[in-house]
GUVO-925222 format. One record per residue (C-alpha): x, y, z; residue in one letter. Coordinates in steps of 0.001 Angstrom, whole numbers, plus 500000, padded with zeros to 6 digits. Example, Ala and Ser with C-alpha at 12.3 -4.5 7.8 and 13.67 -1.06 7.14 Angstrom:
residues 2
512300495500507800A513670498940507140S
END
This chain:
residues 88
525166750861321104X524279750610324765X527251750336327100X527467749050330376X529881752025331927X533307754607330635X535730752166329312X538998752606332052X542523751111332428X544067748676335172X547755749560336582X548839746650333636X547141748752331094X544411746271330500X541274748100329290X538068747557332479X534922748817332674X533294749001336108X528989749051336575X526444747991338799X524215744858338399X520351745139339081X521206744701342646X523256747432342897X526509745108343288X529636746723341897X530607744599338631X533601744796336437X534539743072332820X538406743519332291X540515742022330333X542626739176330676X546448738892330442X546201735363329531X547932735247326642X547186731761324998X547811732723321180X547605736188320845X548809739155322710X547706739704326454X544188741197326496X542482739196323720X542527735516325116X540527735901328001X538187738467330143X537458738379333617X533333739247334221X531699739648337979X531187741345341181X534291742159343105X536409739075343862X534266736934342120X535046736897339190X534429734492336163X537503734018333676X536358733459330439X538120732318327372X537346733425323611X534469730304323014X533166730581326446X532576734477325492X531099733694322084X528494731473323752X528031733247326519X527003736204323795X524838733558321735X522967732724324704X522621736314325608X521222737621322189X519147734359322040X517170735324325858X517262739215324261X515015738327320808X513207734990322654X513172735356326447X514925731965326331X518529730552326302X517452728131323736X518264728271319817X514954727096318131X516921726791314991X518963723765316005X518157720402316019X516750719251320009X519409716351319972X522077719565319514X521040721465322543X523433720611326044X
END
């Protein structure tokens, strides 16, 4: 499994992992403490470059990693499985 960088802590005790993008920008994905209905760290992560940072909930993440795999096997964002009508 490829892995973007050593898997740290924040002060909280949230698990982060810091990298660099292709640009050489400093990047981190950390967890969230958003705790909507499950303990802090599983609701939410926050993904970007320094300060801006996206927060992302559980469905957000599972598309986000749908679209992902999809442009990895394809080179595109697009499902050719589903339906046209489906796609937003």
């Amino acid at each position: 499994m490829a892995t973007l960088g050593p898997i740290g802590k924040t002060l909280r005790g949230f698990q982060l992992i810091e990298f660099a993008d292709a640009n050489g920008e400093t990047c981190s994905l950390q967890q969230s403490s958003l705790a909507d209905y499950e303990q802090p760290g599983t609701s939410a992560v926050w993904l970007g470059i320094g300060r801006y940072r996206m927060h992302l909930q559980v469905g957000q993440v599972e598309a986000l990693v749908e679209h992902l795999q999809l442009w990895l096997d394809n080179g595109s964002f697009d499902n050719p499985e589903l339906d046209p009508e489906a796609r937003g």
